[in-house]
DRENDO-1510 file (C-alpha; in Angstrom, 1 decimal, always signed):
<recs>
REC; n; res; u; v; w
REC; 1; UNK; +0.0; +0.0; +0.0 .
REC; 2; UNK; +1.3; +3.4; -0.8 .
REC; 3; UNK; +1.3; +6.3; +1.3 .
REC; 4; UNK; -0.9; +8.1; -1.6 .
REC; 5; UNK; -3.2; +5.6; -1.3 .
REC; 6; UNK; -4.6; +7.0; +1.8 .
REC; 7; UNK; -7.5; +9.6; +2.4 .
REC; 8; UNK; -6.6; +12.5; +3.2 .
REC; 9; UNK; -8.5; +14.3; +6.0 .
REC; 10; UNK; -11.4; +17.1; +5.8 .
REC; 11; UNK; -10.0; +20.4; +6.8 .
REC; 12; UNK; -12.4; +21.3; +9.4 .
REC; 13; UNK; -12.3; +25.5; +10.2 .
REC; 14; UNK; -12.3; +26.1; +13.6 .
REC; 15; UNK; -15.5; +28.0; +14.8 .
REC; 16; UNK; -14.8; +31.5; +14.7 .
REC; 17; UNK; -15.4; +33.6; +18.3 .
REC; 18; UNK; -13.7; +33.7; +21.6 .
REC; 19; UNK; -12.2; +30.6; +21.9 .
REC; 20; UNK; -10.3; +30.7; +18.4 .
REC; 21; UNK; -8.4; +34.1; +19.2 .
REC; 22; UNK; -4.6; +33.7; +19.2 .
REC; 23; UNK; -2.6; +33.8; +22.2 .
REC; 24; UNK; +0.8; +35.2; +23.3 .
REC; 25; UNK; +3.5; +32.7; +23.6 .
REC; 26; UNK; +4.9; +35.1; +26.2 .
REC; 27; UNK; +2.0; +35.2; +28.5 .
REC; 28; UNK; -0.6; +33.0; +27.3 .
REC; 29; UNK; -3.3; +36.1; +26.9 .
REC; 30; UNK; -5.7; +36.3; +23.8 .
REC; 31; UNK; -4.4; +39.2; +21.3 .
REC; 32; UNK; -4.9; +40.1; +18.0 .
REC; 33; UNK; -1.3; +41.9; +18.2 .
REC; 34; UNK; +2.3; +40.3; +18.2 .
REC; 35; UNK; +5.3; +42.2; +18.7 .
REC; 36; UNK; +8.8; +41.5; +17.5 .
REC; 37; UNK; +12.0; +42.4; +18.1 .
REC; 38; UNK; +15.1; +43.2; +14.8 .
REC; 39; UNK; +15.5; +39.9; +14.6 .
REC; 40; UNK; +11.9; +38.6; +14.3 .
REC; 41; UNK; +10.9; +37.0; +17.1 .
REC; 42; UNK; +7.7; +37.9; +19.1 .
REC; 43; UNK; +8.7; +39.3; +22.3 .
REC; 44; UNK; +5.5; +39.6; +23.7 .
REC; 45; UNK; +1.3; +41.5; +23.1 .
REC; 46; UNK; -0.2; +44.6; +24.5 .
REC; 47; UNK; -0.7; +42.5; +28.1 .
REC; 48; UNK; +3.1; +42.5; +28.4 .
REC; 49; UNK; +4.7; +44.7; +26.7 .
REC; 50; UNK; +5.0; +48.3; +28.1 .
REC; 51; UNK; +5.8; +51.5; +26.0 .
REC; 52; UNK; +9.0; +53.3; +27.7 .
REC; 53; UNK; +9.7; +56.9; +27.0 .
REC; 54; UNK; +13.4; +56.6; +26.1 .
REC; 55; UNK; +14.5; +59.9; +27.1 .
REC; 56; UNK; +12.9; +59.6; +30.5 .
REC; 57; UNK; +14.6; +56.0; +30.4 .
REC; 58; UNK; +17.6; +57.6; +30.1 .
REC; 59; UNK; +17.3; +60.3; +32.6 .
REC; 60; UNK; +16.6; +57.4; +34.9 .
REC; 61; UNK; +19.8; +55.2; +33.5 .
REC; 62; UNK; +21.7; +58.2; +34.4 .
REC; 63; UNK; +21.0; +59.0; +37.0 .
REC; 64; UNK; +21.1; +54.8; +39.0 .
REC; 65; UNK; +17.0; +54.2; +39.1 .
</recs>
């Protein structure tokens, strides 16, 4: 018996609402947005990802905090 010879499966779509979102592989939260990083690998969603002002980053850096 050949490998061809077998059926192949129906593609079944999964129901579309809640329980289809995708979730973050960083925290495990449904999201409709990934974020990456230069080289292309998601660092996290909105849940865990926080925007940093970078000059008051830096004031901070500077200054020990």
């Amino acid at each position: 018996m050949w490998y061809d010879d077998l059926p192949e499966r129906k593609l079944i779509p999964p129901e579309y609402g809640e329980e289809c979102w995708p979730r973050c592989p960083v925290c495990g939260e449904k999201t409709d947005t990934f974020y990456r990083n230069e080289l292309g690998d998601i660092v996290g969603c909105e849940g865990c990802v926080r925007y940093v002002d970078a000059w008051q980053w830096w004031e901070d850096y500077e200054r020990g905090y």
